[in-house]
N, C-alpha and C positions, 0 to 999 in steps of 0.2 A: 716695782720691778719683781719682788719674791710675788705676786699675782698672776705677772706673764708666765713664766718661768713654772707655775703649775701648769697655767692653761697650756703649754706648750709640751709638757711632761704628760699632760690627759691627752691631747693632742694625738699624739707618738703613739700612746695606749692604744687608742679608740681604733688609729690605720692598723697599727699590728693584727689588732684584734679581729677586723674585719680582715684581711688580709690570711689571716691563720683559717678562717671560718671558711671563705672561700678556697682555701685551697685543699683544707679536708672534704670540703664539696665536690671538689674536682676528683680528687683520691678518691672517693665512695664509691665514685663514676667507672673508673680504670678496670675493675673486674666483671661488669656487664658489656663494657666494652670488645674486651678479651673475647670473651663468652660468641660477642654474638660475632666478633669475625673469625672465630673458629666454625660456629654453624656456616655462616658465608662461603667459607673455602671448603669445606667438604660439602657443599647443594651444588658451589661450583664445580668441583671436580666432581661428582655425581651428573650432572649435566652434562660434561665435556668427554667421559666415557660411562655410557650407560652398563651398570653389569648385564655379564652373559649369563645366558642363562644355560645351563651343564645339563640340563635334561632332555631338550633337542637334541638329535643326531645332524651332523654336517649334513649338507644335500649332496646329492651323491652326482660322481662325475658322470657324465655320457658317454 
């Protein structure tokens, strides 16, 4: 019984531990993620209204 009763105590260990590992994996993840759907939304909204350009003159009415 005090035999099971480790392996089940390593057991516990061993998930936690991978479980910890994977989820600072995940974590590391979150600020390139960030990153790149802020470049995303500013290519989009660059796309969606191109800047004007202030050094042309309006064309002129008739």
């Amino acid at each position: 019984m005090d035999g099971t009763a480790i392996i089940i105590i390593l057991a516990i260990a061993g998930v936690a531990s991978v479980l910890l590992f994977a989820l600072k994996g995940l974590l590391d993840q979150v600020p390139d993620v960030i990153d790149s759907a802020g470049r995303a939304r500013d290519s989009w909204q660059r796309f969606r209204q191109p800047p004007r350009d202030d050094d042309q003159e309006p064309p002129m009415a008739a």
